[in-house]
C-alpha positions as CSV (number, residue, x, y, z in Angstrom):
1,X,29.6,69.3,30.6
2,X,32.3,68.0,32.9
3,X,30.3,65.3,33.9
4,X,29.3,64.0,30.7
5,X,33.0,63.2,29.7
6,X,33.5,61.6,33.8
7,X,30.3,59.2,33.0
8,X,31.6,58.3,29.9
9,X,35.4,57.8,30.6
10,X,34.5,55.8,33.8
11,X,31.9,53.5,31.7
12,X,34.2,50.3,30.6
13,X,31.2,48.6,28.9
14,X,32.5,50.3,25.9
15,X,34.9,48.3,25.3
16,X,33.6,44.9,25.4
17,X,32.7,44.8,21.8
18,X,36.6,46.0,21.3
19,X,37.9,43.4,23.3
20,X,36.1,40.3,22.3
21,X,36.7,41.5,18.5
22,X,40.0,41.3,19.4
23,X,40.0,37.8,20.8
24,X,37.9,36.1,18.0
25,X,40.4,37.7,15.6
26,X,43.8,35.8,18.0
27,X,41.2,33.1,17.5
28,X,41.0,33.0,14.0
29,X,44.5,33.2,13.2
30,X,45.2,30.2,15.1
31,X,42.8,28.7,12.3
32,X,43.6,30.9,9.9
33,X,45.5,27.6,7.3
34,X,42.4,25.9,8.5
35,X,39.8,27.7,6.8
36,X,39.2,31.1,5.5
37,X,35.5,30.7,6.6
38,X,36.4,30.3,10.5
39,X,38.5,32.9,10.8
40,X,35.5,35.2,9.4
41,X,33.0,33.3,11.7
42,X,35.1,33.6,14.5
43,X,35.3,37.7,14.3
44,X,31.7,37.4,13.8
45,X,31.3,35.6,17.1
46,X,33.8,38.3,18.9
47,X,31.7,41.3,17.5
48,X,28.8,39.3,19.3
49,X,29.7,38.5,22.3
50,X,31.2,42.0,22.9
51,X,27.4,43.2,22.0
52,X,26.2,40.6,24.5
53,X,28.4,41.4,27.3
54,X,28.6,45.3,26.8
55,X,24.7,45.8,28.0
56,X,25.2,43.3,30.8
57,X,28.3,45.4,31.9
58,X,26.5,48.9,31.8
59,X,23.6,47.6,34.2
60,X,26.3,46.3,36.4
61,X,27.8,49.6,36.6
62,X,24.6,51.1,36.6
63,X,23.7,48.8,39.9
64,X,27.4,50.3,41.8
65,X,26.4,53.5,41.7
């Protein structure tokens, strides 16, 4: 059990989709007076890329150990 919760606290590709949600929401609110419709797009893009990136990360992870 011990090393269940060591894999998964050590695995950072986890928070990829976090992060870039993150981002395309600083995004957006630069462009928030803009348009309503980019700011939504631009979360949508965030949520994205972070589901892009995250598998990309694990196999790089996976490839360390």
């Amino acid at each position: 059990m011990e090393n269940s919760t060591k894999n998964k606290k050590e695995e950072k590709s986890n928070w990829a989709i976090g992060g870039t949600t993150m981002i395309g929401i600083g995004v957006g609110l630069i462009y928030l007076q803009t348009s309503v419709l980019i700011f939504v797009a631009s979360i949508i893009i965030g949520v994205g890329a972070g589901l892009i990136i995250a598998p990309v990360i694990s196999l790089f992870e996976k490839d360390q150990s």
